[in-house]
MDTraj code that builds the backbone (N, CA, C; nanometers):
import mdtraj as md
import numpy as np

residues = "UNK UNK UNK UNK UNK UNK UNK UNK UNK UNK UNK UNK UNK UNK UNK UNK UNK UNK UNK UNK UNK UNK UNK UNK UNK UNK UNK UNK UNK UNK UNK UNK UNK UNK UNK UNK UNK UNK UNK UNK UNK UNK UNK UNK UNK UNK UNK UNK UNK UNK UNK UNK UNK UNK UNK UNK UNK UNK UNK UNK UNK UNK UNK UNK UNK UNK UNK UNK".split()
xyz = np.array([
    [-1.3489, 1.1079, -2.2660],
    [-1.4378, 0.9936, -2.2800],
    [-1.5012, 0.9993, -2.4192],
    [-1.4825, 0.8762, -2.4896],
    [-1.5503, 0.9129, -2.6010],
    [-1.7207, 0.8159, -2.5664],
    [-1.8199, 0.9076, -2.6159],
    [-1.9502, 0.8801, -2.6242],
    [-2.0106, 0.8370, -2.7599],
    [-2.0543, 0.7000, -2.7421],
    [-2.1017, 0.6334, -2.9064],
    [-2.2094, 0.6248, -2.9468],
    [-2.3561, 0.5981, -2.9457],
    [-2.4851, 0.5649, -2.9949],
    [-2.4555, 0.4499, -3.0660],
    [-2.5479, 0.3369, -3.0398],
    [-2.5360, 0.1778, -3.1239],
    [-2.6318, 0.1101, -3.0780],
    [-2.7299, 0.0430, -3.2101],
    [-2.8424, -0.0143, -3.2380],
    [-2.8060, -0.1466, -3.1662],
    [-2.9213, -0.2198, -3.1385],
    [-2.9158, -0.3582, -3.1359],
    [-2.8491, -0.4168, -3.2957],
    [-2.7723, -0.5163, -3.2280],
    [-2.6852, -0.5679, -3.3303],
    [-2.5754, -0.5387, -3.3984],
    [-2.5129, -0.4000, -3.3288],
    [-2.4103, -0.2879, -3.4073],
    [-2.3059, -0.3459, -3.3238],
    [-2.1907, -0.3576, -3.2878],
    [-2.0688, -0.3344, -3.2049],
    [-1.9509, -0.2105, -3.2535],
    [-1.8567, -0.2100, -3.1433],
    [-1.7483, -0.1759, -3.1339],
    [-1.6700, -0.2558, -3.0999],
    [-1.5104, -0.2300, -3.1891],
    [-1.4273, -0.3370, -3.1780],
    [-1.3174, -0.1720, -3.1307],
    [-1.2153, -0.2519, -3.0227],
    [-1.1131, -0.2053, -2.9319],
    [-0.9605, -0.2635, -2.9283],
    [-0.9040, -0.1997, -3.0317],
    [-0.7384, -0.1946, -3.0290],
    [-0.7302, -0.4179, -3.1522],
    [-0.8911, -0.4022, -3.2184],
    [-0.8484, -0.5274, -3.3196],
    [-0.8589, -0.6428, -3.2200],
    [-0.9119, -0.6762, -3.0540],
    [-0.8645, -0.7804, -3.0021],
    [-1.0134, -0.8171, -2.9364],
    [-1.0983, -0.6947, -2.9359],
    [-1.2211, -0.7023, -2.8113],
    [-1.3228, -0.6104, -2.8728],
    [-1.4681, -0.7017, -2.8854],
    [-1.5422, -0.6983, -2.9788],
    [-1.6275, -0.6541, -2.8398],
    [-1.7043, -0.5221, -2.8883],
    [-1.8351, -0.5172, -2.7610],
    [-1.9342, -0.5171, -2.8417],
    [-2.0409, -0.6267, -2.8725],
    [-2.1494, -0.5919, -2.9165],
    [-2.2958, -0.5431, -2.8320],
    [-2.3827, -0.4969, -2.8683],
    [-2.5117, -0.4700, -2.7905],
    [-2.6104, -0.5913, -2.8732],
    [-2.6466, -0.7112, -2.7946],
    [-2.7235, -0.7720, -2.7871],
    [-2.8767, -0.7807, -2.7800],
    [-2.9650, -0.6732, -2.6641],
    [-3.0631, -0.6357, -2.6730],
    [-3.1055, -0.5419, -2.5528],
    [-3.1772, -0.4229, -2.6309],
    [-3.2208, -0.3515, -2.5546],
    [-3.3326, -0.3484, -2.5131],
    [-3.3656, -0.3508, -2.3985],
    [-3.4937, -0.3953, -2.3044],
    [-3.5277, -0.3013, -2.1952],
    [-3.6163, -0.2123, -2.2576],
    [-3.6362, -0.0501, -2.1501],
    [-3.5398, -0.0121, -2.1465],
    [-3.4892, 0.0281, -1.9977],
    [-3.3548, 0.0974, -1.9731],
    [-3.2226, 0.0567, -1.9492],
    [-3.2287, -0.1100, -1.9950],
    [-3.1653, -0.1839, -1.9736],
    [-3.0764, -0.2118, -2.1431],
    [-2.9365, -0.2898, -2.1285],
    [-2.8683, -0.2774, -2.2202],
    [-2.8128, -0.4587, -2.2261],
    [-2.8130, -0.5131, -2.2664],
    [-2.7423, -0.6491, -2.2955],
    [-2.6301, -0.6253, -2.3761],
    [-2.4822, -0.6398, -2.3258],
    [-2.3743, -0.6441, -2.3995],
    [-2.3056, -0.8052, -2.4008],
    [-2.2427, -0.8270, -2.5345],
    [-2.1936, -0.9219, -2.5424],
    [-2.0055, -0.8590, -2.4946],
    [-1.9020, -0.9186, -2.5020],
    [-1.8267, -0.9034, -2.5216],
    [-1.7131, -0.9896, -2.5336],
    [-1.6374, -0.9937, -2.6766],
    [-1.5736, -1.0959, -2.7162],
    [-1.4695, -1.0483, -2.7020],
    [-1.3192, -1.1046, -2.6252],
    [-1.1862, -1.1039, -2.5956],
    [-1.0730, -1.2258, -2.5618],
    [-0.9966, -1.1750, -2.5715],
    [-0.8659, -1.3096, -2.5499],
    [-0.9269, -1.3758, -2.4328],
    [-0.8779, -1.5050, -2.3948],
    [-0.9574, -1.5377, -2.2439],
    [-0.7969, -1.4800, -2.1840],
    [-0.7272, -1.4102, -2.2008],
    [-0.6213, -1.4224, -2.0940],
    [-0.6467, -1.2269, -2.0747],
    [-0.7654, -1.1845, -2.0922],
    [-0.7884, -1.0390, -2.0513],
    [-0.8826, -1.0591, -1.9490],
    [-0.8459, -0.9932, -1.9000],
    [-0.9729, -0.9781, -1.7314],
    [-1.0594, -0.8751, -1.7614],
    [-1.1774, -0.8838, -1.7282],
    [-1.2979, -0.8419, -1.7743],
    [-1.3546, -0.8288, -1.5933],
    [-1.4026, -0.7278, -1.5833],
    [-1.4915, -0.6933, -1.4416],
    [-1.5632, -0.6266, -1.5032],
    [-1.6738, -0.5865, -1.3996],
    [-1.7881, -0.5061, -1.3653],
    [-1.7501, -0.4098, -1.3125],
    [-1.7541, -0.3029, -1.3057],
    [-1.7161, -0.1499, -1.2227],
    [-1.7437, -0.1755, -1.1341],
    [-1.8735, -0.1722, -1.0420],
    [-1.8907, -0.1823, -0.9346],
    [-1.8500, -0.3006, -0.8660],
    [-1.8292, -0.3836, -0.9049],
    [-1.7654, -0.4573, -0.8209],
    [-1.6501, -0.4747, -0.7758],
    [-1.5369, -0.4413, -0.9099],
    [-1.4075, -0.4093, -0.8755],
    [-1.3835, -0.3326, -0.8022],
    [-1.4525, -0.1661, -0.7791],
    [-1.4455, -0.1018, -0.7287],
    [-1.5265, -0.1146, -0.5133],
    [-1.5832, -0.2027, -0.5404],
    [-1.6149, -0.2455, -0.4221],
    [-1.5274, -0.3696, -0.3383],
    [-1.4469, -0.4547, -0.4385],
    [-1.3534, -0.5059, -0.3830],
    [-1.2335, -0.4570, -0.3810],
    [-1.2309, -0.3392, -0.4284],
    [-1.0636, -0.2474, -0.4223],
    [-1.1213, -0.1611, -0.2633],
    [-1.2095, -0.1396, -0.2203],
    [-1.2644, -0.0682, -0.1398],
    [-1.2777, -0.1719, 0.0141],
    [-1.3224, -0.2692, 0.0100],
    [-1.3169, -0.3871, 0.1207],
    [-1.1898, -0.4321, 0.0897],
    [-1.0640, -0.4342, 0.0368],
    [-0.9077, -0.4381, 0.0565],
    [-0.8695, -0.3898, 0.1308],
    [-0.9238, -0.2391, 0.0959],
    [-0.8594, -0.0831, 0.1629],
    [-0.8982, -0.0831, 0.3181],
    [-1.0249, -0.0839, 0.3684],
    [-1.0334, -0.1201, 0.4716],
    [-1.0027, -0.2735, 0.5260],
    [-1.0121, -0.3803, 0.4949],
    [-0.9258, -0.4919, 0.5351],
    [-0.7623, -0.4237, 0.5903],
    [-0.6688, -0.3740, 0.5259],
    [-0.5918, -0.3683, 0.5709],
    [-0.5332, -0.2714, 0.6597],
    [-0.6839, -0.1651, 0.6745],
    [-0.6383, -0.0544, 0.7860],
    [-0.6988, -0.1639, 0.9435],
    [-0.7194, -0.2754, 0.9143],
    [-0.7754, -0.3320, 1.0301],
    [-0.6094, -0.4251, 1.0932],
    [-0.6164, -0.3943, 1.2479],
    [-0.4897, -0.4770, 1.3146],
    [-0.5158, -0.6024, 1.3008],
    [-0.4002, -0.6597, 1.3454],
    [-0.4062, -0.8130, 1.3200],
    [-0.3347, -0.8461, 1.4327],
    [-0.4180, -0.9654, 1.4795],
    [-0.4064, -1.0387, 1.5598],
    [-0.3007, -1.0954, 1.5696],
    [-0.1782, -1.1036, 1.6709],
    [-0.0511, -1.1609, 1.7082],
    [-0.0740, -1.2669, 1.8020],
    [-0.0106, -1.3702, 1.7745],
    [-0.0056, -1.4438, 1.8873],
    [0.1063, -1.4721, 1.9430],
    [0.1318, -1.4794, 2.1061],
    [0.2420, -1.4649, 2.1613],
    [0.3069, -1.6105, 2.1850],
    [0.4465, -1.6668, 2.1968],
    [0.5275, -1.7438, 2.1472],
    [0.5378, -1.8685, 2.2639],
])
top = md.Topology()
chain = top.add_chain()
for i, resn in enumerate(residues, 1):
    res = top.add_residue(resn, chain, resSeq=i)
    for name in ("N", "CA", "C"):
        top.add_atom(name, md.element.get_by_symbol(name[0]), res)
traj = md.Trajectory(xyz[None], top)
């Protein structure tokens, strides 16, 4: 993992295509901008990871058959 330090107003740019800037810092809180192709998908960790997780159980659940 690489670990960075960056001021309000500094960014990092990623592989020339995806710009992360820091917008404003507010207590412990962080405002990121982030500029990319619109054809890159962009999530939130926790959420991806909470809908990869309600998949996983969705599909250990049976399913209802109906008879003919």
């Amino acid at each position: 993992m690489l670990v960075l330090s960056r001021k309000k107003g500094e960014a990092i740019t990623l592989d020339q295509d995806v710009v992360i800037e820091i917008l404003a810092i507010e207590g412990d809180r962080v405002r990121i901008g982030i500029n990319a192709p619109k054809e890159m998908r962009i999530y939130r960790k926790e959420l991806l990871e909470e809908t990869i997780n309600l998949n996983r159980e969705a599909s250990k659940t049976p399913t209802i058959s109906f008879g003919k």
